[in-house]
PDB file as gemmi writes it, atoms N, CA and C in Angstrom:
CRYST1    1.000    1.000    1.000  90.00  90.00  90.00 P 1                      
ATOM      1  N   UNK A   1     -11.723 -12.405  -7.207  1.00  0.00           N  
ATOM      2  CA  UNK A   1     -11.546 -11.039  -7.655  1.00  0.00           C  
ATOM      3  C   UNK A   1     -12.727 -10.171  -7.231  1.00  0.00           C  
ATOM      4  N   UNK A   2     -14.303 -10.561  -7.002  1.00  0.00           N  
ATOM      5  CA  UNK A   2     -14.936 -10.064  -6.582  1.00  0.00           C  
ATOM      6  C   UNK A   2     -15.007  -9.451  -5.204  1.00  0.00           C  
ATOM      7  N   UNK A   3     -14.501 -10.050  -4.092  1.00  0.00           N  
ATOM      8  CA  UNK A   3     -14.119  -9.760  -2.851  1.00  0.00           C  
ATOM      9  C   UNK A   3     -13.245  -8.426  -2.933  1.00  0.00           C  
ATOM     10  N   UNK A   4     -12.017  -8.431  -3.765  1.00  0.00           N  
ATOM     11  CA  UNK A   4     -11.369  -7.554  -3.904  1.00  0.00           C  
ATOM     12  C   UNK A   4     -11.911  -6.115  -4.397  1.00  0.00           C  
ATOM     13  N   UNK A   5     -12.913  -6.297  -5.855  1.00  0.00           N  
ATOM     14  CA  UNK A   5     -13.338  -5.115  -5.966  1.00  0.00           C  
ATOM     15  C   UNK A   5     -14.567  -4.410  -5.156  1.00  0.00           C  
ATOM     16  N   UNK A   6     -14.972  -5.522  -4.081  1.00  0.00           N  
ATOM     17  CA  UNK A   6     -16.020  -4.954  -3.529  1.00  0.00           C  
ATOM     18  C   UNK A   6     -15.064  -4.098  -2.078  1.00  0.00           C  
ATOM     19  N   UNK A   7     -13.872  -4.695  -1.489  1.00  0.00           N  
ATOM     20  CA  UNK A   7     -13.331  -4.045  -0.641  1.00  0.00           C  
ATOM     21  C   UNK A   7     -12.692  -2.682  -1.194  1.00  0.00           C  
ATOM     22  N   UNK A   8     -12.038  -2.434  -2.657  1.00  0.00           N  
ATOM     23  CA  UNK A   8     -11.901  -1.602  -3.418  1.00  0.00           C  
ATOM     24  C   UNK A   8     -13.007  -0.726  -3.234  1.00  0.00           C  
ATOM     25  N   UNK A   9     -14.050  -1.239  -3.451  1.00  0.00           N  
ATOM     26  CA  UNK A   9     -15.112   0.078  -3.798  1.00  0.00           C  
ATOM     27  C   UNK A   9     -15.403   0.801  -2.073  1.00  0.00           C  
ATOM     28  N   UNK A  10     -14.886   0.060  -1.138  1.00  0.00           N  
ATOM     29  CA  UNK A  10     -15.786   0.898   0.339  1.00  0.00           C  
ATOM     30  C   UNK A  10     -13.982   1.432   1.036  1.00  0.00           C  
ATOM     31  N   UNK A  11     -12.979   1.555  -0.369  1.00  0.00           N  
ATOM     32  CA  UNK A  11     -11.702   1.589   0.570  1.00  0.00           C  
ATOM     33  C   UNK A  11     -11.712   1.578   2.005  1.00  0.00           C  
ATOM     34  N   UNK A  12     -12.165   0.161   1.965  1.00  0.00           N  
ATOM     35  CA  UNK A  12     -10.854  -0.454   3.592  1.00  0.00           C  
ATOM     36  C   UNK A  12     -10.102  -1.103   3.875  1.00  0.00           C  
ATOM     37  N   UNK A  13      -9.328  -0.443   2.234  1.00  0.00           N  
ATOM     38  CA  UNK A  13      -8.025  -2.286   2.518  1.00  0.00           C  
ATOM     39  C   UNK A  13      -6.827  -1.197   3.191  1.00  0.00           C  
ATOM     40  N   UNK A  14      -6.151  -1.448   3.372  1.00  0.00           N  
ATOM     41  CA  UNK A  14      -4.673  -1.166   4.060  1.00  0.00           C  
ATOM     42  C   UNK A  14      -3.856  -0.096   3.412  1.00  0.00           C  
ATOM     43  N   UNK A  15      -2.910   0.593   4.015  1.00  0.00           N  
ATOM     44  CA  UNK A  15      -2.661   1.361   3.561  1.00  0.00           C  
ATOM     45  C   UNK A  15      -1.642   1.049   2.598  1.00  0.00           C  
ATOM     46  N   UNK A  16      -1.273   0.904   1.493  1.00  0.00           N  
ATOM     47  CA  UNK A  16       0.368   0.152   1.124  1.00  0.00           C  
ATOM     48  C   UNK A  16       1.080   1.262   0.306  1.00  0.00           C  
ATOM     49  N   UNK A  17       0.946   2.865   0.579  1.00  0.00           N  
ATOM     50  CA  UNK A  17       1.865   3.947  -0.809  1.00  0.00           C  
ATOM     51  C   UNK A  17       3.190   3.883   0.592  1.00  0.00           C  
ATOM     52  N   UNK A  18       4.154   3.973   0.454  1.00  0.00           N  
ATOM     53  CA  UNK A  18       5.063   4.109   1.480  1.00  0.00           C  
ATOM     54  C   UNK A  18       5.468   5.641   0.961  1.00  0.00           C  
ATOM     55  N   UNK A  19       6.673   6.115   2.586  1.00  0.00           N  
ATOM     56  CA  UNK A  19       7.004   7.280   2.412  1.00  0.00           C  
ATOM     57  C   UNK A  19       7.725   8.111   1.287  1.00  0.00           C  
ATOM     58  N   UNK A  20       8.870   7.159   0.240  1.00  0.00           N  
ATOM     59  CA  UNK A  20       8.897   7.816  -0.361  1.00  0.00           C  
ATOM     60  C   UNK A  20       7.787   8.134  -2.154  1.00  0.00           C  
ATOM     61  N   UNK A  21       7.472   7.130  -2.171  1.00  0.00           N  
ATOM     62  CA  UNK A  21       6.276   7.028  -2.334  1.00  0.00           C  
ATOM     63  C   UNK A  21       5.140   7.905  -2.636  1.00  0.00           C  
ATOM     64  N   UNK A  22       4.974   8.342  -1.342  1.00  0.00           N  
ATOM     65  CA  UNK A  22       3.954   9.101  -1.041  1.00  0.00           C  
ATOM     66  C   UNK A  22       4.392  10.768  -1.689  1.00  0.00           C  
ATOM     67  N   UNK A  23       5.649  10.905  -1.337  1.00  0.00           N  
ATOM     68  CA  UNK A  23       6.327  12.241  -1.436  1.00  0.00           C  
ATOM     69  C   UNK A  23       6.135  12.873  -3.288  1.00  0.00           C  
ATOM     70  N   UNK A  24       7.109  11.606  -3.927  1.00  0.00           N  
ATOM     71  CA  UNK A  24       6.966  11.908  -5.319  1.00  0.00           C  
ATOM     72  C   UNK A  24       5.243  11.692  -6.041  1.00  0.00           C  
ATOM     73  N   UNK A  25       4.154  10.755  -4.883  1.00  0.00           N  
ATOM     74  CA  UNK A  25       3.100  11.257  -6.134  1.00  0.00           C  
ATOM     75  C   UNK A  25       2.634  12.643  -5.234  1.00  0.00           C  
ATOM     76  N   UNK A  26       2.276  13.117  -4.097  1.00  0.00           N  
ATOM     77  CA  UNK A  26       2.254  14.354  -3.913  1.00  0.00           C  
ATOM     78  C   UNK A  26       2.740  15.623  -5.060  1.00  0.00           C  
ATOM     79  N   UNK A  27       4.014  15.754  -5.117  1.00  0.00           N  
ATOM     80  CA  UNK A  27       4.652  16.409  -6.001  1.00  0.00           C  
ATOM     81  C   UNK A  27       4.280  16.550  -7.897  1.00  0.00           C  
ATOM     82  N   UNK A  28       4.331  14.968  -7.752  1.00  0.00           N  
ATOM     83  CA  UNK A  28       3.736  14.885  -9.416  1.00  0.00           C  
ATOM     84  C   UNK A  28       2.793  15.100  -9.581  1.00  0.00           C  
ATOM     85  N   UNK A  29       1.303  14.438  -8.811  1.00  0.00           N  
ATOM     86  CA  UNK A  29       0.042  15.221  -8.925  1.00  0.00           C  
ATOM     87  C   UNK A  29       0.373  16.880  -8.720  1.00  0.00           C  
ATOM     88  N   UNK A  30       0.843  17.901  -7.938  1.00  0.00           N  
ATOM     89  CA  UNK A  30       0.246  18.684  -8.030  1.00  0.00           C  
ATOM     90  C   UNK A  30       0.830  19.669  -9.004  1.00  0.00           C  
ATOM     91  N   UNK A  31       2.325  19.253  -9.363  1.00  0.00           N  
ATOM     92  CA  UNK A  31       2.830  19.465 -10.783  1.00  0.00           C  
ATOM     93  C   UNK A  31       2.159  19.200 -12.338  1.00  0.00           C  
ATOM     94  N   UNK A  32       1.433  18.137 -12.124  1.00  0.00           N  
ATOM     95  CA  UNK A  32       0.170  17.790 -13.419  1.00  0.00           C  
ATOM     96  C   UNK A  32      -0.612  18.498 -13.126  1.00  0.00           C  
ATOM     97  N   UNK A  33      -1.502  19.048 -12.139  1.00  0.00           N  
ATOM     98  CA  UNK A  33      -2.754  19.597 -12.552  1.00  0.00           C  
ATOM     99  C   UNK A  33      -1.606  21.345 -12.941  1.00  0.00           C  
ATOM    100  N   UNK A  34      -1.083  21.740 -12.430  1.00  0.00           N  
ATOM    101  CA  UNK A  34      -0.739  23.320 -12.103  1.00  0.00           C  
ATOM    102  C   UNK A  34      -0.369  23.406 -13.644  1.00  0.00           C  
ATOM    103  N   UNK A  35       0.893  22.523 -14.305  1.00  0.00           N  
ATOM    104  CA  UNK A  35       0.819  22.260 -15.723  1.00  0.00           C  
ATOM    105  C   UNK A  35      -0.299  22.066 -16.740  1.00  0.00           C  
ATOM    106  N   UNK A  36      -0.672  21.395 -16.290  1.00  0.00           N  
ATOM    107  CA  UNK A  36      -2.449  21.494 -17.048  1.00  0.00           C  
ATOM    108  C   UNK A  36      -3.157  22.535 -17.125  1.00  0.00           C  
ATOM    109  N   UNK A  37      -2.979  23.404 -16.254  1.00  0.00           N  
ATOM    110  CA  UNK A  37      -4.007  24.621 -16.194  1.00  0.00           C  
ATOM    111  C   UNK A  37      -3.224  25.764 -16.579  1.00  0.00           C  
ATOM    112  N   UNK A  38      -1.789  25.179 -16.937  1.00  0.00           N  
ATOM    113  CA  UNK A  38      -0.992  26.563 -17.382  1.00  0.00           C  
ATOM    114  C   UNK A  38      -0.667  27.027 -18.517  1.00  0.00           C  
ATOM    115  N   UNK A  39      -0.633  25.209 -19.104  1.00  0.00           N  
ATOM    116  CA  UNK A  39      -0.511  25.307 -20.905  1.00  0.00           C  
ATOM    117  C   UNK A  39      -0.963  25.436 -21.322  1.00  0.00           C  
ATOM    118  N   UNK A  40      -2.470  24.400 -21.013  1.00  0.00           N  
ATOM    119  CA  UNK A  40      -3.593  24.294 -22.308  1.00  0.00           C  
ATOM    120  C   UNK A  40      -4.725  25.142 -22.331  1.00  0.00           C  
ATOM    121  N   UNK A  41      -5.151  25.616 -23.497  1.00  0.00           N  
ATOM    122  CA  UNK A  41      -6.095  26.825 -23.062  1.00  0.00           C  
ATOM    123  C   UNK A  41      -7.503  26.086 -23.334  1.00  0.00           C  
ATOM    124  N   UNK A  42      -7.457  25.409 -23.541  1.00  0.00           N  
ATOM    125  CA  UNK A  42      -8.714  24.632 -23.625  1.00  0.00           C  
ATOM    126  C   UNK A  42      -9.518  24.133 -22.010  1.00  0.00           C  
ATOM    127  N   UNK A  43     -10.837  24.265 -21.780  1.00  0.00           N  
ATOM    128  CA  UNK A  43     -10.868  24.459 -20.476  1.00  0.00           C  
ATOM    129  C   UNK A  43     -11.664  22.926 -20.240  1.00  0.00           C  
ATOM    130  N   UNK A  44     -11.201  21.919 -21.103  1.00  0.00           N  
ATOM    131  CA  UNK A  44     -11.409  20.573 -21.225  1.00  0.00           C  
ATOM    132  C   UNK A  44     -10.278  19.531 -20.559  1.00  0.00           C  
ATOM    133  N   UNK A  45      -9.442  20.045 -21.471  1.00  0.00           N  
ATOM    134  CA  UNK A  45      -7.734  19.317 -21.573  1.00  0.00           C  
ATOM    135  C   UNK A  45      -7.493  20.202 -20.016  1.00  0.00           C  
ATOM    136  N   UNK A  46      -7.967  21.554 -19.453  1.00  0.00           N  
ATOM    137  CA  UNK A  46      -7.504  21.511 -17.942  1.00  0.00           C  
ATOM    138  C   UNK A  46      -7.875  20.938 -16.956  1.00  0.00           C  
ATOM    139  N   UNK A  47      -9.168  20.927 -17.513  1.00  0.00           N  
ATOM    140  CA  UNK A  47      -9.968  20.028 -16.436  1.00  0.00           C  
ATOM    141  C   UNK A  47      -9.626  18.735 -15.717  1.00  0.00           C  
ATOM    142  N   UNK A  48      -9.289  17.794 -17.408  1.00  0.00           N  
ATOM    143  CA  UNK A  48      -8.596  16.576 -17.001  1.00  0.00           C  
ATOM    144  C   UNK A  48      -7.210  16.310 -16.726  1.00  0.00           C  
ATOM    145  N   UNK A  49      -6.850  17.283 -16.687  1.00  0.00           N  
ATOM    146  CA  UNK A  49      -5.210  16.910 -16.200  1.00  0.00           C  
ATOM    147  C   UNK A  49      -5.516  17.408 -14.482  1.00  0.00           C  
ATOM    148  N   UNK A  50      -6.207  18.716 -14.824  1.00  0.00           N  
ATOM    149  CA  UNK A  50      -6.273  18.988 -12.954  1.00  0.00           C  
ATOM    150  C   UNK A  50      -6.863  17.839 -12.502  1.00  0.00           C  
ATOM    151  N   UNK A  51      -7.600  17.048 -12.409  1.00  0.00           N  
ATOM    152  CA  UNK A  51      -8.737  16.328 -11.850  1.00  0.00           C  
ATOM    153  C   UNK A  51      -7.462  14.873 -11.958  1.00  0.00           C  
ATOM    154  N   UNK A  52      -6.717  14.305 -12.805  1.00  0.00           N  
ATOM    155  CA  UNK A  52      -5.761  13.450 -12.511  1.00  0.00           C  
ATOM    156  C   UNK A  52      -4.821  13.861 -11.781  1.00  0.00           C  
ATOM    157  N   UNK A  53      -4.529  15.045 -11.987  1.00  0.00           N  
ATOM    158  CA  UNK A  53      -2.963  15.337 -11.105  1.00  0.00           C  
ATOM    159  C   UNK A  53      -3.859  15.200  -9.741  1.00  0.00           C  
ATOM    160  N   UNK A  54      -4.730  15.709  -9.226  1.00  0.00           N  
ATOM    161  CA  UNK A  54      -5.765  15.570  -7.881  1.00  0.00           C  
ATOM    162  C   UNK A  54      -5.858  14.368  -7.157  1.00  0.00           C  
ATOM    163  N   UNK A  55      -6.081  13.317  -8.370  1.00  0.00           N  
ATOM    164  CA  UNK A  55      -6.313  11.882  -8.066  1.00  0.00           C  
ATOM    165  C   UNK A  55      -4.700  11.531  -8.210  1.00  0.00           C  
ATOM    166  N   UNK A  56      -3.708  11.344  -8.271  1.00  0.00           N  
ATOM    167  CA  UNK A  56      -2.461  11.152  -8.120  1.00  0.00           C  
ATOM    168  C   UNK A  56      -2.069  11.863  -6.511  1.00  0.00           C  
ATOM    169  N   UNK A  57      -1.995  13.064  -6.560  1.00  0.00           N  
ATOM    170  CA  UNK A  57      -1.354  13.770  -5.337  1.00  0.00           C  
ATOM    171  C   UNK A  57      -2.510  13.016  -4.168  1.00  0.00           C  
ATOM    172  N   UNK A  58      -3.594  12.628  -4.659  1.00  0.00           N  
ATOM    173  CA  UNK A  58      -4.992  12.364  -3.101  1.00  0.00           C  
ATOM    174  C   UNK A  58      -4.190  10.613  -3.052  1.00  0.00           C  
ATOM    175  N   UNK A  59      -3.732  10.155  -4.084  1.00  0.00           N  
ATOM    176  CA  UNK A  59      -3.498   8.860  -3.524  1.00  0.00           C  
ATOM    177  C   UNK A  59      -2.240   9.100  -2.748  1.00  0.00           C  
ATOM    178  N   UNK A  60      -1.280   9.877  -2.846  1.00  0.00           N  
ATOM    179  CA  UNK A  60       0.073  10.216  -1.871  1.00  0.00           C  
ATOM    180  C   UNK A  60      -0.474  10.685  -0.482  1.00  0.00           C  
ATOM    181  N   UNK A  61      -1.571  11.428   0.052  1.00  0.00           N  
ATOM    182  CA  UNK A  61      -2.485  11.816   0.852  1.00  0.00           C  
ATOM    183  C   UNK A  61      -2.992  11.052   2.052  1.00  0.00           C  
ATOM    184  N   UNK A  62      -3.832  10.143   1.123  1.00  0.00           N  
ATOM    185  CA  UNK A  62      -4.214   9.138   2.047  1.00  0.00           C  
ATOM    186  C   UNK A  62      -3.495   7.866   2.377  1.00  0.00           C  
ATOM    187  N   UNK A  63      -2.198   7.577   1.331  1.00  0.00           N  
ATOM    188  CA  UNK A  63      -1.588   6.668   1.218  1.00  0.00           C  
ATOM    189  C   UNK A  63      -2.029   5.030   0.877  1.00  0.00           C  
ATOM    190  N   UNK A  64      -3.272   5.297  -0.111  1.00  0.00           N  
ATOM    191  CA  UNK A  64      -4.029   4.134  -0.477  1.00  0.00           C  
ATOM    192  C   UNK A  64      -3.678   4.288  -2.342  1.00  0.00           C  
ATOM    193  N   UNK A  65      -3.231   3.091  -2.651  1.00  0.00           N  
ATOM    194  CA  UNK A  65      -3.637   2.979  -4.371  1.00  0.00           C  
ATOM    195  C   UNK A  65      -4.152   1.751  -4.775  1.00  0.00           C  
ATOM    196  N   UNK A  66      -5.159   2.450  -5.409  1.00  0.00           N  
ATOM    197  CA  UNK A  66      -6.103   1.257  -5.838  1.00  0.00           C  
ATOM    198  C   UNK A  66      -5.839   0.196  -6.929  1.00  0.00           C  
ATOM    199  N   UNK A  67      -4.618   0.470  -7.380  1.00  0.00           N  
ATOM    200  CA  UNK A  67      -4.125  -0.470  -8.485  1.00  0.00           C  
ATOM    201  C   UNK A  67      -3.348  -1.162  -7.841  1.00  0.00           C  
ATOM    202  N   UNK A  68      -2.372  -0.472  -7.113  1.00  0.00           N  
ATOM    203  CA  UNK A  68      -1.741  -1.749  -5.913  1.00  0.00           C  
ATOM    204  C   UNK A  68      -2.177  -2.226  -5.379  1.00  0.00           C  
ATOM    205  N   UNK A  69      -3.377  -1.854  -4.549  1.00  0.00           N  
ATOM    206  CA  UNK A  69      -4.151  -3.157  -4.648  1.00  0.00           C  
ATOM    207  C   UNK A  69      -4.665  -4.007  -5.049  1.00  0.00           C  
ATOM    208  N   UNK A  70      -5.369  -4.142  -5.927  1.00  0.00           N  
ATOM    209  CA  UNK A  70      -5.712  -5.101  -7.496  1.00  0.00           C  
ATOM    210  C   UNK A  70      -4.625  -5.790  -7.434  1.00  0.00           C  
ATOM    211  N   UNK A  71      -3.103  -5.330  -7.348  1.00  0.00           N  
ATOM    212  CA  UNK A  71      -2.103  -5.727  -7.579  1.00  0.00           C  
ATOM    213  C   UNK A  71      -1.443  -6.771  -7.033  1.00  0.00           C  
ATOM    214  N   UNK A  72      -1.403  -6.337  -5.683  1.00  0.00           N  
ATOM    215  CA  UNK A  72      -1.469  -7.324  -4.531  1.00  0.00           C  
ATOM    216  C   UNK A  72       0.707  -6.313  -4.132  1.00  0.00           C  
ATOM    217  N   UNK A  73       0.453  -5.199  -4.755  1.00  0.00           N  
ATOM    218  CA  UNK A  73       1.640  -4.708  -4.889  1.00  0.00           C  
ATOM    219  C   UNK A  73       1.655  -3.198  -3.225  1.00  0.00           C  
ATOM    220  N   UNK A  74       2.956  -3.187  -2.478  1.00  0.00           N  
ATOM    221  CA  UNK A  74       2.902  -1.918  -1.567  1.00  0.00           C  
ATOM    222  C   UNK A  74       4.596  -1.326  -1.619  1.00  0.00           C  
ATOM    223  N   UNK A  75       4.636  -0.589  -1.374  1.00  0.00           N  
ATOM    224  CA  UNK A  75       5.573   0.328  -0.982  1.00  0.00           C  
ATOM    225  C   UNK A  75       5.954   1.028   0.071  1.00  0.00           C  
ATOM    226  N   UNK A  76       4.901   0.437   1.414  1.00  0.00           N  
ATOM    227  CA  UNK A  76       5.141   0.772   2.518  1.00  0.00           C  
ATOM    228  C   UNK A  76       6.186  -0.615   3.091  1.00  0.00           C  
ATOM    229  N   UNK A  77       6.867  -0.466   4.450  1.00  0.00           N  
ATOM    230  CA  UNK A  77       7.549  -1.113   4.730  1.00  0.00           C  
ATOM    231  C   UNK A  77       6.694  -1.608   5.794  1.00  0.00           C  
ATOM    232  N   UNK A  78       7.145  -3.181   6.471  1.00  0.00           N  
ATOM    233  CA  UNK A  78       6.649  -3.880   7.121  1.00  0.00           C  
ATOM    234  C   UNK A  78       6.538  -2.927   8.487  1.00  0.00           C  
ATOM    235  N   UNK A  79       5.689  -3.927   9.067  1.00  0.00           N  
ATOM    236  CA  UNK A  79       5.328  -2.788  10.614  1.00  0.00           C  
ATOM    237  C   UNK A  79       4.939  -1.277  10.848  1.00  0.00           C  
ATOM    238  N   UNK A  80       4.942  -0.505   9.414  1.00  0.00           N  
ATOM    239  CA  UNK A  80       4.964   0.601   9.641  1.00  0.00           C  
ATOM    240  C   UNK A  80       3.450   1.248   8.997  1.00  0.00           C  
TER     241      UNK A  80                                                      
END                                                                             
């Protein structure tokens, strides 16, 4: 497990979010932060929803998730 979180920490494992995938966390991140900053007037509770919806839509982006990896889990298709 150590190997893993040390390749985790310098992300250079592989890419594994596949296309559709990629599409719906795009969408949902940037639907969480825009929601976050629209409801709550608290400039705490926006912060952290913008800053997750960010980290959701950046993992559709680069097409890396770091829990699927831990996981040993992808959603991209072979060869591609």
């Amino acid at each position: 497990m150590t190997f893993r979180l040390r390749e985790l920490a310098t992300y250079s494992f592989a890419c594994n979010v596949g296309g559709g995938d990629r599409v719906v966390r795009i969408l949902v991140g940037i639907a969480l932060a825009v929601a976050a900053i629209a409801v709550f007037d608290r400039v705490g509770l926006q912060a952290m929803g913008a800053v997750t919806g960010g980290a959701i839509a950046l993992t559709g982006v680069v097409s890396r998730c770091g829990i699927y990896y831990l996981f040993g889990l992808t959603t991209r298709r072979r060869g591609s």
